[in-house]
C-alpha atoms as an extended CHARMM CRD file, in Angstrom:
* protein
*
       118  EXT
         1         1  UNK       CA             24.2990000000      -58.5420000000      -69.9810000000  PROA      1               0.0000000000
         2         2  UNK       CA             24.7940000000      -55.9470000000      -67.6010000000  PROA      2               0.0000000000
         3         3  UNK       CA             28.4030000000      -55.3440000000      -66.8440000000  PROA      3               0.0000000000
         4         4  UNK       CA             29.5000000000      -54.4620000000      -62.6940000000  PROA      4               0.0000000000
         5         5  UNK       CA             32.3390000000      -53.2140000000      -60.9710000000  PROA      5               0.0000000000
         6         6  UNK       CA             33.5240000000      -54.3400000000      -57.7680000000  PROA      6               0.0000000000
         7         7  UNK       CA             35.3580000000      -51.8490000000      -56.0800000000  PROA      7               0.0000000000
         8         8  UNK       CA             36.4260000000      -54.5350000000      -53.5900000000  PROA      8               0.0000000000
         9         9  UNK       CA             37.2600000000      -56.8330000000      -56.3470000000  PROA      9               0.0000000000
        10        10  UNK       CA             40.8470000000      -57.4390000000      -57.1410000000  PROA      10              0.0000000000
        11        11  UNK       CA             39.9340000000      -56.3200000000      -61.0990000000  PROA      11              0.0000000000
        12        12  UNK       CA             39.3790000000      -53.3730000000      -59.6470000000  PROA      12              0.0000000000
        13        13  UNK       CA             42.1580000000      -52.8080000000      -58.2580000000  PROA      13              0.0000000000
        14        14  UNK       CA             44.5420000000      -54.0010000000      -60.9300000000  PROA      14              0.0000000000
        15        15  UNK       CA             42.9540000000      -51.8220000000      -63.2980000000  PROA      15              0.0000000000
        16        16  UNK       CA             43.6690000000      -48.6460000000      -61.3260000000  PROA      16              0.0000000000
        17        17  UNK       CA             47.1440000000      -50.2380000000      -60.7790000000  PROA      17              0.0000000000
        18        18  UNK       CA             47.5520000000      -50.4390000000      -65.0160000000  PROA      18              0.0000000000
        19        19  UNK       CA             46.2450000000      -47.2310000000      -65.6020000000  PROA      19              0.0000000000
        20        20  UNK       CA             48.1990000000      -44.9720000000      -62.9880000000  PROA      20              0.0000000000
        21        21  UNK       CA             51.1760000000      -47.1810000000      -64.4700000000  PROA      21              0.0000000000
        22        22  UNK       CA             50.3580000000      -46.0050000000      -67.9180000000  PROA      22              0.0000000000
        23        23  UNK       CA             49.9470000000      -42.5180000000      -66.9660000000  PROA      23              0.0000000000
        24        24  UNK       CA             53.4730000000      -42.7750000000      -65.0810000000  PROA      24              0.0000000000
        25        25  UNK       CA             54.7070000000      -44.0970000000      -68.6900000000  PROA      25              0.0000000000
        26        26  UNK       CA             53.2280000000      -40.9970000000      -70.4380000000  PROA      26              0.0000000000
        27        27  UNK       CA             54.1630000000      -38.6050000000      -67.9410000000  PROA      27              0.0000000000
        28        28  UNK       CA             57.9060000000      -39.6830000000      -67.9850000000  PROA      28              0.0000000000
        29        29  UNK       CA             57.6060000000      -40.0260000000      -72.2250000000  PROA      29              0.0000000000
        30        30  UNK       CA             56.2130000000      -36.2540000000      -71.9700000000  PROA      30              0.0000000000
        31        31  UNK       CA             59.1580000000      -35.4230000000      -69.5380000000  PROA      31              0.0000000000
        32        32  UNK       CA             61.7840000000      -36.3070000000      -72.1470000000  PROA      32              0.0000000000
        33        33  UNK       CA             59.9770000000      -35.1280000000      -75.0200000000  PROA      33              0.0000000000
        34        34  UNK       CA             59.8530000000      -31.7830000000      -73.5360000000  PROA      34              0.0000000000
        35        35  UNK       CA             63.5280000000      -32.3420000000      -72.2540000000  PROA      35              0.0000000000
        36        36  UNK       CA             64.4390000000      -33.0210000000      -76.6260000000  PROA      36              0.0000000000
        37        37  UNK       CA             61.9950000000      -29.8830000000      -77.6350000000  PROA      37              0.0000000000
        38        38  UNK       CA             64.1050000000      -27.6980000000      -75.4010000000  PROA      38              0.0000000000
        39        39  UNK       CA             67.5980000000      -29.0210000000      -76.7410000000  PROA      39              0.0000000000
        40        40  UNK       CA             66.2020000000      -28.2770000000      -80.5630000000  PROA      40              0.0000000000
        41        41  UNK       CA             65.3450000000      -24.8830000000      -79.1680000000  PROA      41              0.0000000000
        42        42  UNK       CA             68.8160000000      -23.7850000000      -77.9830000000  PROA      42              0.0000000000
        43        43  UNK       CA             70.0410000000      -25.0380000000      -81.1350000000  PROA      43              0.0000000000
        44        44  UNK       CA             67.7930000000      -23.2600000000      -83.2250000000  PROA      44              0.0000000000
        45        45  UNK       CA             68.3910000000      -20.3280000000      -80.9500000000  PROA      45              0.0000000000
        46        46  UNK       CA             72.3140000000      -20.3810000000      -81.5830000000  PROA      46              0.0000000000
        47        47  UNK       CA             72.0460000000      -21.1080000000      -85.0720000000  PROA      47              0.0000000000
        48        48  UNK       CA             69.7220000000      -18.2380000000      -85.6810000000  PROA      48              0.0000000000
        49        49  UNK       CA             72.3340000000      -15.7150000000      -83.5820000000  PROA      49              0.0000000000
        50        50  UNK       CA             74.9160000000      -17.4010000000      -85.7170000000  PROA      50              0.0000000000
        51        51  UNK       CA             72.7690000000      -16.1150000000      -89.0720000000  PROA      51              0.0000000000
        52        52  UNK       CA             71.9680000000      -12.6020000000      -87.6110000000  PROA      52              0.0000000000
        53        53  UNK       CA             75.7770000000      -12.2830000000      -87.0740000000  PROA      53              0.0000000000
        54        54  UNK       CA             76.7870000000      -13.4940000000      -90.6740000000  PROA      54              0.0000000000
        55        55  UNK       CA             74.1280000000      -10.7880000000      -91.8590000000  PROA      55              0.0000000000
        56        56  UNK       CA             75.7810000000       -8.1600000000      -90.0020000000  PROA      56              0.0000000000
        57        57  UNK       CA             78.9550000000       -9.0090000000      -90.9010000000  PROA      57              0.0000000000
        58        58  UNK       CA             78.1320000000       -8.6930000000      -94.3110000000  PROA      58              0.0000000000
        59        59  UNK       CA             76.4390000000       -5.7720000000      -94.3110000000  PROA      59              0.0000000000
        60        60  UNK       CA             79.6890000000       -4.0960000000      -92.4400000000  PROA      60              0.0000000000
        61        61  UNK       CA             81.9090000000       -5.7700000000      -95.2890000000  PROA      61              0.0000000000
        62        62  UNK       CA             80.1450000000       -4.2140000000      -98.1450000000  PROA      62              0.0000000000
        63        63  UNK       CA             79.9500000000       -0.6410000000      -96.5280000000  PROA      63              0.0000000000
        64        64  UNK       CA             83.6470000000       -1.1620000000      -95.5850000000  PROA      64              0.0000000000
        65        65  UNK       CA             84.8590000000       -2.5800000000      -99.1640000000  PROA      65              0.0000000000
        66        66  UNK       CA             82.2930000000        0.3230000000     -100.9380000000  PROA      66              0.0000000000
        67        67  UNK       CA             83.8490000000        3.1550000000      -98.4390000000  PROA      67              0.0000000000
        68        68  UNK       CA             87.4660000000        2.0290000000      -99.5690000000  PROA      68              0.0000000000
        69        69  UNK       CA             86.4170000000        1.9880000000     -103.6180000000  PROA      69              0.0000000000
        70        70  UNK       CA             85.6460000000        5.2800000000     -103.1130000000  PROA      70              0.0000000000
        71        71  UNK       CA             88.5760000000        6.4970000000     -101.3820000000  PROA      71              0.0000000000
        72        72  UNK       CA             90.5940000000        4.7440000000     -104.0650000000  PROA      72              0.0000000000
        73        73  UNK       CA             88.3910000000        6.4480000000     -106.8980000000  PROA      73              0.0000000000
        74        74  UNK       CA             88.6360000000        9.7740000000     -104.9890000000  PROA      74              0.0000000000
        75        75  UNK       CA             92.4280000000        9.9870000000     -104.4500000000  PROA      75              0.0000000000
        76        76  UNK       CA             93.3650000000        7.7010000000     -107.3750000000  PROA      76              0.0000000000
        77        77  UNK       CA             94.9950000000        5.4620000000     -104.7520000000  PROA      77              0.0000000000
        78        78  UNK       CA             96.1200000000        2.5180000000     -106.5430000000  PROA      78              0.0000000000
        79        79  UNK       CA             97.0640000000        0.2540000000     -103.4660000000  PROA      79              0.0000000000
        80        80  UNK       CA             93.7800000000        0.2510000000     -102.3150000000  PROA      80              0.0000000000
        81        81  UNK       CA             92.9150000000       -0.4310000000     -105.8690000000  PROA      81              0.0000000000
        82        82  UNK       CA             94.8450000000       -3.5570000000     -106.3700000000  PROA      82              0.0000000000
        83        83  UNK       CA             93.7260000000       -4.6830000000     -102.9790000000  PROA      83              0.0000000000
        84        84  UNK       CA             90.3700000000       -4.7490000000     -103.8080000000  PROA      84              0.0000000000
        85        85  UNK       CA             91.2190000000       -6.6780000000     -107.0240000000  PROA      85              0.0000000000
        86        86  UNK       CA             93.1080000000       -9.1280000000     -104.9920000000  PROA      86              0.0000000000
        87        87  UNK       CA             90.1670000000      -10.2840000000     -102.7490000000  PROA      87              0.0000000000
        88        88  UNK       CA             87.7850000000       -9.6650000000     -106.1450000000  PROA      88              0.0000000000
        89        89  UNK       CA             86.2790000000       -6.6330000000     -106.1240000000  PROA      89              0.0000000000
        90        90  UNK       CA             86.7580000000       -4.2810000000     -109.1940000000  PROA      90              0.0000000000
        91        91  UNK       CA             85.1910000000       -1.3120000000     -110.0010000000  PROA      91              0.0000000000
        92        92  UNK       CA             85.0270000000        1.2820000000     -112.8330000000  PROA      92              0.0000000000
        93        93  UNK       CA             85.1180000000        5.2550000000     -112.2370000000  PROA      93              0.0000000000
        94        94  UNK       CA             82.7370000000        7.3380000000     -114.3460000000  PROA      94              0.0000000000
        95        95  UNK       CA             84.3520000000       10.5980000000     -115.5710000000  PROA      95              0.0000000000
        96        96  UNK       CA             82.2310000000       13.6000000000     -115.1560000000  PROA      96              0.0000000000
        97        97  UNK       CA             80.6430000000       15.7440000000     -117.6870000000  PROA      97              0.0000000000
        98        98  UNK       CA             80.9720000000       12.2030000000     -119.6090000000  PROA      98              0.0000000000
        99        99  UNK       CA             77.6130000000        9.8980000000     -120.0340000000  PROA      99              0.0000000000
       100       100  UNK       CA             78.0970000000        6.4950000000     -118.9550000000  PROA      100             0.0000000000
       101       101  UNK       CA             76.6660000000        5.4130000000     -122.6630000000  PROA      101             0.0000000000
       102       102  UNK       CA             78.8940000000        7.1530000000     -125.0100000000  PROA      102             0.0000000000
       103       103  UNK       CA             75.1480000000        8.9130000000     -126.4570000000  PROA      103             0.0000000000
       104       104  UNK       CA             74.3990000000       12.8450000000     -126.1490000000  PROA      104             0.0000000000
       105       105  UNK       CA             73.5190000000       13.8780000000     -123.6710000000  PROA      105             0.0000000000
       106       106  UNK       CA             69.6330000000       14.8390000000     -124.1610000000  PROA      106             0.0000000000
       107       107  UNK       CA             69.0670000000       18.3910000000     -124.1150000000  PROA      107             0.0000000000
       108       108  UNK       CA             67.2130000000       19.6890000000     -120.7380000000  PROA      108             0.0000000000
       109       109  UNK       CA             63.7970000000       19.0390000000     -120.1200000000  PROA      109             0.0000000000
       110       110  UNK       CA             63.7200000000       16.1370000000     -122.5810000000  PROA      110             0.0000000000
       111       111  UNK       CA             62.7190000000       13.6000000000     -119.8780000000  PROA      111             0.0000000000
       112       112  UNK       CA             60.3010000000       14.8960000000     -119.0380000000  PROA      112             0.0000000000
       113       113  UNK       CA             58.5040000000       16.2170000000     -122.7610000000  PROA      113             0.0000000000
       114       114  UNK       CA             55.9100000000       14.3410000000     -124.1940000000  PROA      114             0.0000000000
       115       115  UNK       CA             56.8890000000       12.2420000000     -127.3220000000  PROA      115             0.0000000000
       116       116  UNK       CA             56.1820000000       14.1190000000     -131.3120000000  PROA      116             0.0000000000
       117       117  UNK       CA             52.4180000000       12.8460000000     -132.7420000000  PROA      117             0.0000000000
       118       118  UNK       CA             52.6230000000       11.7140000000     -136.1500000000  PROA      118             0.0000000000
């Protein structure tokens, strides 16, 4: 069975009248959809400028707390010191001429020296 369409038929017609409905549906679905997507965006967008910041920050917090450890260890300034210790930061100051392991030192040239055969 062969199957006809009428263009002067009213099935016709109400079929072209359903689908440019439908596509009205999906074009206005799309339209809000893209409308969401570009809300999730911005908010990605902020929270992402809200982690670069934090990064920075950070970075500027541990050059500023390591610049005033050293001014401390430098002039022996025990305010700065203490207010280091007070936010949690402590630090110890090697001596010099003294190795930070309590060995000798190895004579020079050791390094680098291959190691004895037996």
């Amino acid at each position: 069975m062969a199957f006809k369409l009428d263009p002067q038929g009213g099935g016709a017609f109400w079929g072209a009248t359903v689908l440019a409905g439908l596509c009205l549906v999906l074009v206005l679905i799309n339209g809000v959809l893209a409308l969401n997507n570009e809300t999730a965006r911005l908010q990605v967008n902020r929270r992402q400028l809200a982690i670069n910041a934090s990064v920075q920050e950070a970075r500027q917090n541990q050059d500023l707390i390591q610049m005033l450890a050293m001014a401390s260890a430098r002039s022996n300034d025990t305010a700065i010191r203490d207010l280091l210790a007070r936010n949690g930061v402590t630090f110890v100051v090697n001596q010099p001429g003294q190795p930070a392991t309590g060995a000798a030192a190895p004579p020079a040239g050791a390094a680098n020296a291959p190691a004895p055969k037996p």
